[in-house]
C-alpha positions as CSV (number, residue, x, y, z in Angstrom):
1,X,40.8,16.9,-74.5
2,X,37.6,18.3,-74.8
3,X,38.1,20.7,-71.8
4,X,41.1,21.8,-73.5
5,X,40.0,22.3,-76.8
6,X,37.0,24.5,-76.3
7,X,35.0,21.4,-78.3
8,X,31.6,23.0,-78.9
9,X,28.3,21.2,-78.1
10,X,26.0,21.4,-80.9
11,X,23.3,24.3,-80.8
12,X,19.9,22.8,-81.9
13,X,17.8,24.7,-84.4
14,X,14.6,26.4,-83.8
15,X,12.6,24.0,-85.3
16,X,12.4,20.3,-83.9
17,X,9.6,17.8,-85.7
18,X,8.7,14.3,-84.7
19,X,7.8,12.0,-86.9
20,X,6.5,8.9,-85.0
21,X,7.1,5.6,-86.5
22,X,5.7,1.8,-86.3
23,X,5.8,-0.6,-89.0
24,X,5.5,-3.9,-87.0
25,X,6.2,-5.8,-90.4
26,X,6.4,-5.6,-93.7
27,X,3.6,-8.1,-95.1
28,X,0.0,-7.1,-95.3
29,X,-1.7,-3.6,-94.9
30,X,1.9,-2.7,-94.1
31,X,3.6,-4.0,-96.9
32,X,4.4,-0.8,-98.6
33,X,4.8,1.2,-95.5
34,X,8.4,1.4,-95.5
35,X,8.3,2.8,-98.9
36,X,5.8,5.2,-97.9
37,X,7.8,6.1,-95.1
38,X,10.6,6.9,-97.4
39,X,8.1,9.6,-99.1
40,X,7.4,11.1,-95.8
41,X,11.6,11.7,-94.4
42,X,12.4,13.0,-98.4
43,X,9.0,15.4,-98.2
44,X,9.9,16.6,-95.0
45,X,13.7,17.1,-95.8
46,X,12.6,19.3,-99.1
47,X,10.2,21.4,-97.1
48,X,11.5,22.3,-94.0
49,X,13.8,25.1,-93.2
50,X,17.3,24.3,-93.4
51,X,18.0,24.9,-89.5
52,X,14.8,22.3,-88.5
53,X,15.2,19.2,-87.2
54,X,13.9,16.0,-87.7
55,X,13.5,13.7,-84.5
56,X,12.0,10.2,-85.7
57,X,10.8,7.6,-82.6
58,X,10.3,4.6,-83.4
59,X,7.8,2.8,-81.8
60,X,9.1,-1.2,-81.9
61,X,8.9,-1.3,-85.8
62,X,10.2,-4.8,-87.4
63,X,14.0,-5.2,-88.1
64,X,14.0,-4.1,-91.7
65,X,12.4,-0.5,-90.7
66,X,15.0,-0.1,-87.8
67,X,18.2,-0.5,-90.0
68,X,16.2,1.9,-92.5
69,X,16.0,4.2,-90.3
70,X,19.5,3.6,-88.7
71,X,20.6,4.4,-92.1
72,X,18.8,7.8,-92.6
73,X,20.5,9.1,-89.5
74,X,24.1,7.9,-90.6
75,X,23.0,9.6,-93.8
76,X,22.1,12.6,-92.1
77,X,18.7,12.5,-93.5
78,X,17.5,12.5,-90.1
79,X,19.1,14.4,-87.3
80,X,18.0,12.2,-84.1
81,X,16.8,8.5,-83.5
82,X,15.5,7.1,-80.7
83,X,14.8,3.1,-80.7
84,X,11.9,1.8,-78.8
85,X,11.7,-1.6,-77.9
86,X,7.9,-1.3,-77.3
87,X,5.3,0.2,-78.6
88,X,4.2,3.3,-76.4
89,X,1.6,4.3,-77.9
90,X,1.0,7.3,-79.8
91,X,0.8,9.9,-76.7
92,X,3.3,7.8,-74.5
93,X,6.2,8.6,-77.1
94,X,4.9,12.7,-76.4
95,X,5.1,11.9,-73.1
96,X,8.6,11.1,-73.7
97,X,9.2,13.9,-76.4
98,X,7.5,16.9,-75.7
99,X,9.1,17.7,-72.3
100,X,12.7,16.8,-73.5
101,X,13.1,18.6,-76.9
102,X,14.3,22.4,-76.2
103,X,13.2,23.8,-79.6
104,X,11.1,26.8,-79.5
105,X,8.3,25.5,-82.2
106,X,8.0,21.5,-81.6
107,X,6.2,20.0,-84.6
108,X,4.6,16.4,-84.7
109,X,3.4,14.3,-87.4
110,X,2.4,11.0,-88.5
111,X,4.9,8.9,-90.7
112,X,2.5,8.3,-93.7
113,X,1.7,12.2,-94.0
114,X,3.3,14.1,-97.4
115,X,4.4,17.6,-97.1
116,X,4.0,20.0,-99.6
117,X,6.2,23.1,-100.0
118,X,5.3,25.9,-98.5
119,X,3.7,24.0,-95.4
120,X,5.9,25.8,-93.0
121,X,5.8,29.2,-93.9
122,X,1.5,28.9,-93.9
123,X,2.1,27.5,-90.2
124,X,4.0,30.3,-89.4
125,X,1.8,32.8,-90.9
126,X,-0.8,32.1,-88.8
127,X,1.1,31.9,-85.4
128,X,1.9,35.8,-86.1
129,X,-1.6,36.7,-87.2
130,X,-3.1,34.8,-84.2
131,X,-0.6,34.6,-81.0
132,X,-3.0,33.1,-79.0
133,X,-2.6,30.1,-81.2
134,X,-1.4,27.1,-79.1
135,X,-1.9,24.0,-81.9
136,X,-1.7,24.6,-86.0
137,X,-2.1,22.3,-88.7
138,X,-1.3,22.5,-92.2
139,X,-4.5,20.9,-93.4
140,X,-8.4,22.3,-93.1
141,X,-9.4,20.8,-89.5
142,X,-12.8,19.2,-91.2
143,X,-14.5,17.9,-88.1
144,X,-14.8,18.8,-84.4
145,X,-12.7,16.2,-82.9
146,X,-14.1,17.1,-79.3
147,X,-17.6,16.6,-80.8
148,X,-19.5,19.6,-79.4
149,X,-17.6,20.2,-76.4
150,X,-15.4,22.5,-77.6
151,X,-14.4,26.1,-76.3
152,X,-12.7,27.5,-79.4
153,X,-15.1,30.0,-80.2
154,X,-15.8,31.8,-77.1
155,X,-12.1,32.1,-76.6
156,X,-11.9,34.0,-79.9
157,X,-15.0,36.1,-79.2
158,X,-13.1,37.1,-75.7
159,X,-10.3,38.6,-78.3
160,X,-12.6,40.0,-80.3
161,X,-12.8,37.8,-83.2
162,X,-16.2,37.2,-84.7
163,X,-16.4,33.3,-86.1
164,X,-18.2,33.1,-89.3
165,X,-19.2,29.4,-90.7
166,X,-17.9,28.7,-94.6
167,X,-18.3,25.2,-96.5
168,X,-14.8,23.9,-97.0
169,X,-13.8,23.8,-100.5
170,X,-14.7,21.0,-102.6
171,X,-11.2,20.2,-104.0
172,X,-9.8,20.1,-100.4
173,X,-12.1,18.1,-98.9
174,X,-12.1,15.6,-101.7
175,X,-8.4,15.5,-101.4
176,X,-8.8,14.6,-97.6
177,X,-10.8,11.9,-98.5
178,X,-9.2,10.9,-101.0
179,X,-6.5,10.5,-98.3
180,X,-8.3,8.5,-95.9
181,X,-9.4,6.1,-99.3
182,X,-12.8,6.8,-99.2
183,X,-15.5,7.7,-101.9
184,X,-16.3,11.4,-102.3
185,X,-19.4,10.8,-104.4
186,X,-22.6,12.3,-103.0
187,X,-20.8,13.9,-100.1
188,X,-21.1,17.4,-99.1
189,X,-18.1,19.4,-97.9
190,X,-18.6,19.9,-93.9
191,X,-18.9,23.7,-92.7
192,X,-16.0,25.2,-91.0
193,X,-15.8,27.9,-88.5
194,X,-13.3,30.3,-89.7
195,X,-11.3,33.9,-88.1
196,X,-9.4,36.3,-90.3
197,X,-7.1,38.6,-89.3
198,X,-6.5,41.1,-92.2
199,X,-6.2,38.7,-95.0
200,X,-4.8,35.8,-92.9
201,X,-8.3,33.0,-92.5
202,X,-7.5,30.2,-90.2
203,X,-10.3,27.4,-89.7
204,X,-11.2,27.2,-85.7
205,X,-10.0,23.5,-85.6
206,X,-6.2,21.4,-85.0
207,X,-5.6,17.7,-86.7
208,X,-3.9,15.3,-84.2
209,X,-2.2,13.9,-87.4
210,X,0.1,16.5,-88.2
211,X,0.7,20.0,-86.0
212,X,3.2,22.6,-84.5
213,X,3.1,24.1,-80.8
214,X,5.1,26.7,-79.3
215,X,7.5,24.9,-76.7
216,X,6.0,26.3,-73.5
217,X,2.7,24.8,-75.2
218,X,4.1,21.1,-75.9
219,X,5.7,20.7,-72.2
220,X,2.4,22.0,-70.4
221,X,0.2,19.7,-72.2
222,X,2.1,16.2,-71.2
223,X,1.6,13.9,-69.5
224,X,-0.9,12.7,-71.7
225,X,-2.8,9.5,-71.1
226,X,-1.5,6.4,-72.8
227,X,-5.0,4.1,-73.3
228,X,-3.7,2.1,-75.9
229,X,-1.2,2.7,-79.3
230,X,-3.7,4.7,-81.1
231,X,-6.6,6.0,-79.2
232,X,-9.5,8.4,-80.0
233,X,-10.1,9.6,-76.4
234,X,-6.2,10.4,-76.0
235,X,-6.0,11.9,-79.3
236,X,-8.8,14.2,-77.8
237,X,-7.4,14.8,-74.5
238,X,-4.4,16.7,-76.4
239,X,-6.6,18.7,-78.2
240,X,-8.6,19.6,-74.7
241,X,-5.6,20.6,-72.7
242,X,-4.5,23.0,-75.6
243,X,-7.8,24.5,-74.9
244,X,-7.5,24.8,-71.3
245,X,-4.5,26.9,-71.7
246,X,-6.7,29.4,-73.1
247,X,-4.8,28.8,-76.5
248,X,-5.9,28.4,-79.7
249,X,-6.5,25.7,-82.1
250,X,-6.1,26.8,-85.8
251,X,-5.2,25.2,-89.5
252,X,-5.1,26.6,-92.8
253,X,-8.0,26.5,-95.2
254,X,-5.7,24.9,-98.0
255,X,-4.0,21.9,-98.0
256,X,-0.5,21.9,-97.6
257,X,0.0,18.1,-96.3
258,X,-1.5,14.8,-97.6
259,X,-2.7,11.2,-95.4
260,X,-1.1,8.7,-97.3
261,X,-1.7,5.7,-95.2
262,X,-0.5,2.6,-96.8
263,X,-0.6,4.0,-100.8
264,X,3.2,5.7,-101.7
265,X,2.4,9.3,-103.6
266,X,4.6,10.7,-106.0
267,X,2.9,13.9,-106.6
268,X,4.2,16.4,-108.8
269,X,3.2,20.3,-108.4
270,X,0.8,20.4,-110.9
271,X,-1.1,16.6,-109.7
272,X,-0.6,18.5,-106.3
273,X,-2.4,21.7,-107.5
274,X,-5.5,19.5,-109.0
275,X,-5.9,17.2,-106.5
276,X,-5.1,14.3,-109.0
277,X,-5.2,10.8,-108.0
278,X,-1.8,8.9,-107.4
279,X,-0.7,7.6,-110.5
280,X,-0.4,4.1,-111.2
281,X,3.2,2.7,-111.1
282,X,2.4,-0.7,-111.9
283,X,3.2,-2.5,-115.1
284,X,0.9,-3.9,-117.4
285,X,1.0,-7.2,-116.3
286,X,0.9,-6.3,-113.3
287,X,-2.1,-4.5,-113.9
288,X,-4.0,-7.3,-114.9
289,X,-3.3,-9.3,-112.5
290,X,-4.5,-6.4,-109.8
291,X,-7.4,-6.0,-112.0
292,X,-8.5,-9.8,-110.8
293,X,-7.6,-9.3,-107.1
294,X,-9.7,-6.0,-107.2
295,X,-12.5,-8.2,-108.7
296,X,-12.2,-10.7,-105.9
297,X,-11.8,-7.9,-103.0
298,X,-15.0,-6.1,-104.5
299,X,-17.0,-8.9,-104.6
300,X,-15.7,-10.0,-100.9
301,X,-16.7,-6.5,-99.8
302,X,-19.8,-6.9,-101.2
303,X,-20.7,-10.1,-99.0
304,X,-19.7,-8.9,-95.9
305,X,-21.0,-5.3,-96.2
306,X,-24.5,-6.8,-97.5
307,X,-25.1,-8.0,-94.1
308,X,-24.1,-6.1,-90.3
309,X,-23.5,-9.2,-88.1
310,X,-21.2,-10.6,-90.9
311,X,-19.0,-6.8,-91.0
312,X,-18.9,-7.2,-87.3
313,X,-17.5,-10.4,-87.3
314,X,-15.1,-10.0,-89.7
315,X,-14.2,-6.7,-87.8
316,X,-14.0,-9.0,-84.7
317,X,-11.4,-11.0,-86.1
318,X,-9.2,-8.8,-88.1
319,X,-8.7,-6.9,-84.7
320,X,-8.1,-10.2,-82.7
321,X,-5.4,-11.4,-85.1
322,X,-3.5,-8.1,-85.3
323,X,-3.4,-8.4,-81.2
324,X,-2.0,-11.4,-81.5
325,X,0.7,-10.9,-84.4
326,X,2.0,-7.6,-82.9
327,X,0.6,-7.1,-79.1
């Protein structure tokens, strides 16, 4: 029947992002992760261009995640689901990904990342000022992730660009830390090594936590090694191989996406535009009662960080029992 009836396949859109997902359970540090995952699918929804697509993998999340997300797709929230009974890792699910998906601009994030409008069209803006840009991201690339070794600027000195060094704005390096849940007192924005093409800046630096590649990019970078779920030295060997393309690795100098991690963020334009804090949602009795855990927590923290063999221990452990909950 379909023969007969001329049934049309359907024609993808230009724009495919992945949104890789693993929530192994719902209890401790990840016991508001689905909520924040719901944050991340709605921010991505309200930002993207209509004709994008959203690809989620899941990475062997727990049962309550996986008929979430089996949801969002009969929703059409999401426009494709794939359903991994292991955990592949981080790079192993690219490995899957990048080669398969025939969009022309291939975008990856993290699922605890919030998008802000306007994300897209920044990307975009610096592709078409710099072509030779192989890897953008939508936030300031604050630190060198290949730590000294790499080549970005004598590739833009071979096109004629001339790097100049710039301390990254307070406000958007407080918001990045404020991300990552640490204390911006006494901490001095990094420098950044920045291009500008007519009035278009672009810091000389790609996040592994949230970018776009041109397709040819994506499928000549895989495979990727797969050391473990999350590792640093994969995470690096991405942003090496974009180099040895001779292509470029470029973000904005404003923020235009947020690290939630396990804290939900309801932002509105104007918290957004300050760089407030979250706000609290809880109620007032709940507030006391977090206002006694905190105490606890703080004075826990205190012991352990008062002496180094006692962190490293605790460290120790914390590790071993995550291996053996969700290995």
């Amino acid at each position: 029947p379909a023969k007969r009836s001329g049934l049309r396949a359907h024609q993808y859109g230009p724009i495919g992002l992945i949104s890789l997902v693993y929530i192994p359970t719902l209890q401790g540090f990840f016991e508001r992760s689905l909520e924040v995952l719901d944050i991340h699918l709605a921010s991505l929804r309200n930002t993207l261009p209509s004709d994008a697509e959203i690809i989620v993998w899941d990475n062997g999340s727990c049962p309550e995640v996986v008929q979430y997300l089996r949801q969002q797709l009969e929703s059409k929230a999401i426009d494709y689901l794939f359903l991994s009974r292991f955990n592949l890792g981080k790079t192993g699910a690219l490995n899957w990904l990048f080669p398969a998906l025939p969009h022309p601009w291939i975008g990856y994030t993290d699922s605890d990342v919030y998008f802000m409008p306007g994300w897209w069209e920044a990307t975009q803006q610096l592709f078409e000022a710099f072509p030779q840009a192989g890897m953008v991201s939508a936030q300031p690339g604050f630190f060198d992730v290949l730590r000294g070794e790499s080549q970005m600027v004598q590739l833009v000195k071979k096109a004629g660009f001339q790097p100049v060094t710039i301390q990254a704005p307070l406000d958007e390096y407080t918001l990045y830390l404020q991300g990552l849940g640490k204390s911006r007192q006494n901490l001095t924005p990094p420098s950044l090594p920045v291009i500008q093409n007519g009035s278009v800046q672009a810091v000389l630096r790609a996040t592994h936590m949230q970018f776009v590649m041109p397709r040819d990019v994506a499928q000549r970078v895989v495979p990727l090694p797969v050391r473990g779920a999350l590792h640093r030295d994969d995470d690096r060997e991405l942003h090496k191989r974009v180099e040895q393309l001779g292509r470029w690795q470029l973000s904005t100098l404003k923020s235009y996406v947020y690290h939630m991690g396990n804290t939900p963020w309801h932002p509105t334009p104007e918290a957004w535009a300050s760089h407030a804090q979250p706000q609290n949602t809880a109620t007032p009795a709940e507030d006391e009662n977090l206002g006694f855990k905190r105490k606890v927590f703080r004075a826990a923290q205190r012991l352990i960080r008062s002496a180094n063999p006692v962190q490293k221990r605790v460290e120790r452990l914390y590790h071993l029992l995550f291996r053996l909950l969700y290995e």
